[in-house]
C-alpha positions in Angstrom: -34.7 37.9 3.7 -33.1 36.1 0.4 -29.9 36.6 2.1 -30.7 34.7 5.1 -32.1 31.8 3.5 -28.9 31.7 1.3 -26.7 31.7 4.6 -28.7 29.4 5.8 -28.2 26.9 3.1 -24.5 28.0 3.2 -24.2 27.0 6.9 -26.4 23.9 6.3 -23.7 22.5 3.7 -21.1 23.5 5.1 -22.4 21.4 8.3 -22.9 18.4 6.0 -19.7 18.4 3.8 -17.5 18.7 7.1 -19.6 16.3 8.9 -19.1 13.9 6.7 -15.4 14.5 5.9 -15.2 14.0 9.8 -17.0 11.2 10.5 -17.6 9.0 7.4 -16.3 5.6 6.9 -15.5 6.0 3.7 -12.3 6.9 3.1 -11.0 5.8 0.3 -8.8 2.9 1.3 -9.4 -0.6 -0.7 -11.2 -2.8 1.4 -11.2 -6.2 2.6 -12.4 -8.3 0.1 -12.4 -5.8 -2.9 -9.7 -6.2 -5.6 -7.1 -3.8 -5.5 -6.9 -1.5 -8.5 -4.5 -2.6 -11.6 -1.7 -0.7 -12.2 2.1 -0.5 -14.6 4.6 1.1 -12.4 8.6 1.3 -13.4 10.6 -1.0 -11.2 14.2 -0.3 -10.0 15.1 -2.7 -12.2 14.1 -0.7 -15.1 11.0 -3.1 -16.2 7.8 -2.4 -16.0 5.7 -4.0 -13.7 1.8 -4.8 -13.6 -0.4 -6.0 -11.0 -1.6 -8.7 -13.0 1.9 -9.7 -13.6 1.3 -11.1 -10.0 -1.6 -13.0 -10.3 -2.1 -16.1 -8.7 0.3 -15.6 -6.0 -0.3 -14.6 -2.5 0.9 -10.9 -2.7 2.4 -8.5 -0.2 1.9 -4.6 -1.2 3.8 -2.1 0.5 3.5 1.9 -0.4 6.8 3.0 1.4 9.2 6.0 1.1 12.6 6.6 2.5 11.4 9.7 4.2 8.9 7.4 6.7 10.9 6.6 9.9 8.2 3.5 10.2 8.9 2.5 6.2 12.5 2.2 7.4 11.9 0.3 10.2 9.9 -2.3 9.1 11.7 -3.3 5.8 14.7 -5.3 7.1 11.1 -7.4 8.5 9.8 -7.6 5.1 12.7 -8.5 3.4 13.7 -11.7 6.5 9.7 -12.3 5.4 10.3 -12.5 1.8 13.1 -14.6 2.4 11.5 -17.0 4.5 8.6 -18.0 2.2 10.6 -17.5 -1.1 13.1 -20.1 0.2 10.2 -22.8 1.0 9.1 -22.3 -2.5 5.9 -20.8 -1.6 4.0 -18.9 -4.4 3.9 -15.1 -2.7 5.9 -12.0 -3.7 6.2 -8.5 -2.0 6.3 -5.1 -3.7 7.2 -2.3 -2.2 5.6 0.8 -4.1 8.1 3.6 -3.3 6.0 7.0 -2.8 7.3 9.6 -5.0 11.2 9.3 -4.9 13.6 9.0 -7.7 14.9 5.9 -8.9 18.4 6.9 -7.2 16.8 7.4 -3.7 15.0 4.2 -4.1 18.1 1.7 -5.6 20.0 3.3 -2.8 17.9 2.3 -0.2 17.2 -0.8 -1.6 21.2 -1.5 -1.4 21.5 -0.7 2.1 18.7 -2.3 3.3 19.7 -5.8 0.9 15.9 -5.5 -0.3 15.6 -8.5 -3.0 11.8 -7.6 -3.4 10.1 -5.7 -6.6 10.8 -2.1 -5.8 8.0 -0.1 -8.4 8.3 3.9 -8.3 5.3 6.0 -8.0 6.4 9.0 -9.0 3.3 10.9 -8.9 1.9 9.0 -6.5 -0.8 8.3 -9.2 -1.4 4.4 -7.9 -1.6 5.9 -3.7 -4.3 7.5 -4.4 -6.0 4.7 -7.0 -5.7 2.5 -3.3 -6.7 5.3 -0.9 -3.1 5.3 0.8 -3.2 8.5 3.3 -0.5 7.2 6.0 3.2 5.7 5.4 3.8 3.4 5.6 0.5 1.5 4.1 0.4 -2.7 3.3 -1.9 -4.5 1.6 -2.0 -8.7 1.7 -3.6 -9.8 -1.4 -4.8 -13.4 -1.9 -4.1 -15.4 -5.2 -7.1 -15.0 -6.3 -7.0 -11.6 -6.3 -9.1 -10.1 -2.9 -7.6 -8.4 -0.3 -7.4 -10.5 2.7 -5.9 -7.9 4.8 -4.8 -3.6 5.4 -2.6 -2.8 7.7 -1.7 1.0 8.1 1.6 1.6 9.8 4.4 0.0 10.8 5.0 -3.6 11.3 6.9 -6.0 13.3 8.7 -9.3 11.9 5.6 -11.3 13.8 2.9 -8.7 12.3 4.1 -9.8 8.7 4.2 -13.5 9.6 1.0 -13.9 11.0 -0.4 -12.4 8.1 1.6 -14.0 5.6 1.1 -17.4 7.1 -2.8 -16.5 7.1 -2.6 -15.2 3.3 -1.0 -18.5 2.6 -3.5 -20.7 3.8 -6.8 -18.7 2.2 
């Protein structure tokens, strides 16, 4: 008898915890409106970089790897982007958070793609899963004052980024 009420509760767990793996909202991802979570991160360039370092600017974040055929795609977009509002003097920055690769892998890329951006390295992927990143690539668009305006998961297009850029500007 003591065994069947203990398979009982087993099963009536076991229900619960994959229930809710399966169908909960709650995954993890900063939210709309929430502030993402502060973080120091090595840049390409050899600096460190903070989130706060950022503040007050309308702020693009992009977790991205060279291993993520939509990552690749989408960067020449990001850069024309960066480009585009950095020239008009407006107050807004990208990062791209590379996931995981070596310094190397990521200057590389960054030279044949002519990013201009902040490239940080997550080596182990220690700020991905601070933000709740589970798909590649993963962009955040951050108002100055700090909120999350917009997530996008996956890739971009060159209008995608502009909408939301113009948007981010205005708020």
């Amino acid at each position: 008898m003591t065994q069947i009420v203990i398979f009982i509760g087993v099963l009536l767990l076991g229900g619960y915890a994959i229930g809710k793996a399966l169908f909960s909202s709650e995954d993890g991802l900063v939210r709309k409106g929430e502030e993402p979570p502060a973080f120091a991160l090595l840049g390409t360039d050899g600096a460190a970089h903070k989130l706060e370092d950022y503040k007050g600017k309308a702020l693009v974040i992009n977790f991205w790897g060279t291993f993520c055929p939509p990552c690749v795609t989408e960067t020449p977009d990001l850069q024309k982007q960066y480009e585009k509002w950095t020239e008009q003097g407006q107050p807004f920055e990208i990062i791209g958070i590379n996931l995981g690769e070596d310094q190397l892998t990521a200057n590389h890329f960054a030279q044949q793609y002519g990013v201009t951006y902040d490239i940080l390295l997550d080596k182990g992927r220690r700020v991905m899963a601070e933000y709740g990143v589970k798909s590649f690539p993963t962009t955040f668009f951050v108002r100055p004052d700090g909120t999350v305006m917009d997530v996008f998961v996956g890739g971009m297009t060159e209008k995608d980024i502009d909408s939301r850029v113009t948007k981010l500007l205005q708020s």
